[in-house]
N, C-alpha and C positions, 0 to 999 in steps of 0.2 A: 119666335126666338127663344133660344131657351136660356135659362138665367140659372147660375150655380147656388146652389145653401152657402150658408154661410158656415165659418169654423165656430167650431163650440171647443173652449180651450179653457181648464180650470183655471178659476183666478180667486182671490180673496182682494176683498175694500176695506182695507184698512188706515187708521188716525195713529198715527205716531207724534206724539208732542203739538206741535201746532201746524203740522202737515197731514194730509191722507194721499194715498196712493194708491196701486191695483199691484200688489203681489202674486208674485210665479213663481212653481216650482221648476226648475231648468227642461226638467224631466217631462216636465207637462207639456209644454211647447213646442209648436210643428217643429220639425227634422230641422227645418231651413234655419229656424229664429234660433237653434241652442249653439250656434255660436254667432260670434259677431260677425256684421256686416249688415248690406242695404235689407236684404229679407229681414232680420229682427228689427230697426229703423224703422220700415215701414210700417211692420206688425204695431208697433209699439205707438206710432203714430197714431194710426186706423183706430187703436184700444184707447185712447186720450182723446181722438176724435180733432186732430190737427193734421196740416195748418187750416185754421177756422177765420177768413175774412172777416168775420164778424163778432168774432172774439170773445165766445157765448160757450164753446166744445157741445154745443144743442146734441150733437150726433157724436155724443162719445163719454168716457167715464171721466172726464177732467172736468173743473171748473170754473177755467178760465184766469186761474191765478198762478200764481211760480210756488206756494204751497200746495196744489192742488193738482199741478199736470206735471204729475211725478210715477216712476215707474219703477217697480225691484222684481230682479231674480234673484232666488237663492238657491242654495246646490250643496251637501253632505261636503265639506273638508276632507280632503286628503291631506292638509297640513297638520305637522306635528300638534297638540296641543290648544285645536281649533275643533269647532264642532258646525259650524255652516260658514261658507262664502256666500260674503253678498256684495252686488252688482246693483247700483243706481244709474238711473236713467232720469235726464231732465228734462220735460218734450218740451220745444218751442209751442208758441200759443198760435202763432200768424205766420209761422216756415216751416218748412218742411226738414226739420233738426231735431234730432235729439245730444243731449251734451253728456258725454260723458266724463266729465276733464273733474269730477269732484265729490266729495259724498253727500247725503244728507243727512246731517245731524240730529233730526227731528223723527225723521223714521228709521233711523240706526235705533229708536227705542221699542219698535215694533219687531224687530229681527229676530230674536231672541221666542219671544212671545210666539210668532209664526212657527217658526223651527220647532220649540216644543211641541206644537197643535199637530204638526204634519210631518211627523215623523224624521227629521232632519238630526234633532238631539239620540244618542244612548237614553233608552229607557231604562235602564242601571244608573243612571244619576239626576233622575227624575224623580225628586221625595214625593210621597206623599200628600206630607205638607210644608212649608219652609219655602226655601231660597233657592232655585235653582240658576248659577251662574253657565252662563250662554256666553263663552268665548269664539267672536266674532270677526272672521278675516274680511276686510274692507277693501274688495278687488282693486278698485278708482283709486285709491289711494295708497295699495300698500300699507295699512294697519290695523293692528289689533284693536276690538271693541268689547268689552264685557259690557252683557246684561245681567242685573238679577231679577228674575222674574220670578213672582211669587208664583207660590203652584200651593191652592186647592181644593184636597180629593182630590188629588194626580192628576187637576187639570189646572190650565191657567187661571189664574184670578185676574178678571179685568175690574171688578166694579169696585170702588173703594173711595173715600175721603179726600185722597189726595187735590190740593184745586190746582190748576196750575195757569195763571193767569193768559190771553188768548183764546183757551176751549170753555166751553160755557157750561160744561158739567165734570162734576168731581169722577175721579176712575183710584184704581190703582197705581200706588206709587213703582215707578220703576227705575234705580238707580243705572244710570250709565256712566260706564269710566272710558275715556279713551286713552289708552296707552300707549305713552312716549311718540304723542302726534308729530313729532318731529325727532327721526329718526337719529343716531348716535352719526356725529361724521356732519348731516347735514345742516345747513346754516336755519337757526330760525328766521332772520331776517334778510333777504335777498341777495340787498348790499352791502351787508354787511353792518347796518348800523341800527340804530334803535328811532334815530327821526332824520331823513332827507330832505331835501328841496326837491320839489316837482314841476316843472316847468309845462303847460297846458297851453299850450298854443290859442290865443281865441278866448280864452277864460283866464288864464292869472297864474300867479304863484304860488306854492304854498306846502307849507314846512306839512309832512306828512311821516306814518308810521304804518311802515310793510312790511308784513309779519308772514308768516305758510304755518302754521298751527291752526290744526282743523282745518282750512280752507285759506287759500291766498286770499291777504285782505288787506286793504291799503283805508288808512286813518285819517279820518285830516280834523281842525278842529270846527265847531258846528258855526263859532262867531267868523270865522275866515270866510263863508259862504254866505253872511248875513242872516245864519238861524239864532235860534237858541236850546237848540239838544232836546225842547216837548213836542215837536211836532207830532199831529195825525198825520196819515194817508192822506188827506186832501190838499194839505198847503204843500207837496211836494206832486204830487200824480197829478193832481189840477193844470198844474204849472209845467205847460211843454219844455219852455226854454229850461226850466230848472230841469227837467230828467233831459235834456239836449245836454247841459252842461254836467252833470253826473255820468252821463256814457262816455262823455271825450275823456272827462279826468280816467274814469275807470278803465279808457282803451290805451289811455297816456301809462298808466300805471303797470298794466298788463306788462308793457315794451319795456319800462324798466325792470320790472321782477323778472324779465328773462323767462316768459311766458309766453310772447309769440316775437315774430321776427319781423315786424312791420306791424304799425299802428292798424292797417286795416285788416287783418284778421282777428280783433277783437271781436267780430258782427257773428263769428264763425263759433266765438267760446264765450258763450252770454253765461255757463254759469259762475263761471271766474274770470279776475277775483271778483271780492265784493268790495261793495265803497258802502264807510259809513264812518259819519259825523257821531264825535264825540264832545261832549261837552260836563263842565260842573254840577252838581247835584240841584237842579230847582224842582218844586213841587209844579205838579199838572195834572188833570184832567183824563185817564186814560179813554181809550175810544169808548168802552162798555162805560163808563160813569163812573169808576172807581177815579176817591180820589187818593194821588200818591203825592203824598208828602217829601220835601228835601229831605229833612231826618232818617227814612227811610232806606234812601237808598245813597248810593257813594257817586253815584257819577248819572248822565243820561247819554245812551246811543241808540243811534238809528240807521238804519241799514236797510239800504237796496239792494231787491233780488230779482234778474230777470228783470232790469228797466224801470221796477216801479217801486217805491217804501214799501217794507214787507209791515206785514197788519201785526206781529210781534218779533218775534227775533230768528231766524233761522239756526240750528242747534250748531250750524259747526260753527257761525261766525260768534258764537256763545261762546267755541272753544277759544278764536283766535280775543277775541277779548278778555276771557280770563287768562290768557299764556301772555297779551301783552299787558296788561292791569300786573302781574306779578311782576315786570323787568323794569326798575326802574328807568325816568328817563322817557318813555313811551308817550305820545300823546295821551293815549288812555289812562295811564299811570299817570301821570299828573293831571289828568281832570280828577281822578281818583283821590287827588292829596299827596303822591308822589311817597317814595319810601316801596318796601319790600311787605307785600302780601301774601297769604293764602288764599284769598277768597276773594270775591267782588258782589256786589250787587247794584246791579243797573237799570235804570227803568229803560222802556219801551213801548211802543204806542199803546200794546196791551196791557199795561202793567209794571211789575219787577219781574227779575229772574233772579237768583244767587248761582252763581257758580264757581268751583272751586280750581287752583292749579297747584302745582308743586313744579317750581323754577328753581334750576341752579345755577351756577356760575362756574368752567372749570378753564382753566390755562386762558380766563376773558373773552371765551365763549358759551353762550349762552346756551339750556337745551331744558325743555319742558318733559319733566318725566310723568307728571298725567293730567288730566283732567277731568273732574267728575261733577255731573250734575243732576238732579233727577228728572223726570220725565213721566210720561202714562201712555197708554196706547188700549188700544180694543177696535175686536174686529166690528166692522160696519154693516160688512155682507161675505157672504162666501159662496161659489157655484160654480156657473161658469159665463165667461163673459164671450160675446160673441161678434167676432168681424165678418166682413164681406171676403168670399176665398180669394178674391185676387188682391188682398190687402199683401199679400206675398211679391 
């Protein structure tokens, strides 16, 4: 019987924030996978090594977590004033899915970085040495991302001081803006209001805040669920019932954001929204042994990615946190101390994060005109990674 090679298809392993992934050039990619559809799904599948029954990706470049079984392609900008499109992919762990319905904020800090290495940026606005800013169009979402990625000797600088609580070694800082994550015209908040009542069939009530900056994300407060805003990963992933009753609220949620049109195709769009508990500023214990003090920070959130507490924060629900921390009135904003901010700082199982917005108010509608925070990133591996040919 005779058995085919396998495809050998450039890729780079790269850590963005507190996510890694396997980056693509468009270009590089069999004929079939450069545009959408089941052949790239598949491919993409085969390369994370899902759906994996045993929930391990043994037989793939993923690791088993919603930080980890994550995929990008990126492609030269034909858009005015853009210099790379990039394209995220979310792979299910245990189905046969990938989601594309959202970005991720975490390796939106590697995009940038990538793009300079493999020729995606003008080498005419490549210093040296300095700052090179990497204007970034965000397919999944429709918006702009600036990177500033240090460059040098006219290469990337990845190694550097920066620490950023989650990754366990210091890199280079790299600031990320995301601009006017919620577009002119469109509502930040769904229904329109800054806190709802959420009715959850099976589970309870409960006054909540649904935001679309950065990422559809629905708030609720941490004591309404009987936490209190320090938890690890274990007293929430441990606990079946408690991620049973975080998927209903989070599919209850979906239906009202006007995100799917029946409660049961939330099973279909695992990466939105997110749910995550907010709560007042108490000291705790992070997972690595750092301790964080109340003083420290202004509020504590926690947030589920893909069914289970994410191990620190996901970057965009970063964003939707610092766009609602700025609108008065928000649940978050008032775990925060309530009042009009620029900034926030929150803990998370890893640690704090600081993140910055800039909120206005115009004719009593709301509209975040950016948000910035920094980040690091460096390549892991670079070559090529390789499937089975009929992963097509």
């Amino acid at each position: 019987m005779a058995h085919l090679p396998q495809l050998r298809i450039p890729a780079t392993y790269m850590r963005g924030g507190t996510s890694k992934g396997v980056f693509f050039k468009l270009t590089d990619l069999p004929e079939a996978a450069q545009v959408p559809g089941e052949a790239r799904d598949r491919l993409l599948l085969r390369v994370i090594g899902s759906p994996d029954p045993y929930a391990k990706h043994t037989d793939g470049m993923g690791g088993a977590t919603s930080s980890t079984s994550k995929t990008v392609i990126l492609s030269k900008s034909e858009r005015p004033d853009h210099d790379v499109d990039y394209l995220f992919g979310q792979v299910s762990i245990d189905t046969p899915f990938v989601d594309w319905s959202g970005n991720c904020g975490n390796l939106s800090a590697a995009v940038g970085a990538f793009a300079v290495t493999n020729g995606l940026v003008d080498p005419a606005r490549i210093p040296d040495n300095g700052v090179c800013e990497v204007r970034v169009w965000q397919q999944n979402i429709g918006k702009t991302i600036v990177n500033r990625v240090p460059i040098s000797d006219g290469q990337v600088q990845e190694t550097g001081d920066f620490e950023l609580d989650g990754v366990a070694f210091p890199a280079a800082e790299i600031p990320v803006e995301f601009v006017s994550p919620i577009d002119e015209g469109e509502p930040v908040f769904p229904t329109g209001n800054v806190t709802d009542e959420l009715d959850v069939p099976g589970v309870g009530r409960f006054q909540v805040s649904m935001i679309s900056a950065g990422i559809p994300t629905v708030f609720l407060r941490a004591a309404d669920l009987g936490y209190d805003g320090t938890e690890l990963q274990p007293a929430i992933n441990e606990d079946p019932a408690a991620l049973e009753r975080f998927e209903t609220i989070r599919a209850h949620a979906a239906l009202r954001m006007g995100l799917i049109a029946k409660v049961e195709e939330a099973a279909a769009r695992q990466h939105t929204p997110k749910v995550a508990i907010c709560a007042e500023p108490k000291g705790f214990t992070a997972s690595s042994g750092k301790i964080v003090n109340a003083d420290d920070i202004d509020l504590n959130v926690r947030a589920l990615s893909m069914g289970k507490l994410h191990h620190a924060m996901m970057g965009t629900a970063a964003v939707a946190i610092a766009s609602a921390a700025a609108i008065p009135g928000t649940l978050v904003n008032l775990a925060a101390g309530g009042g009009r901010r620029d900034s926030v700082t929150f803990g998370h199982p890893s640690g704090t994060l600081k993140v910055g917005a800039a909120a206005s108010e115009q004719d009593g509608q709301w509209r975040i005109d950016k948000v910035v925070m920094s980040r690091s990133a460096r390549v892991l591996m670079e070559g090529w990674v390789r499937v089975p040919t009929n992963a097509l």
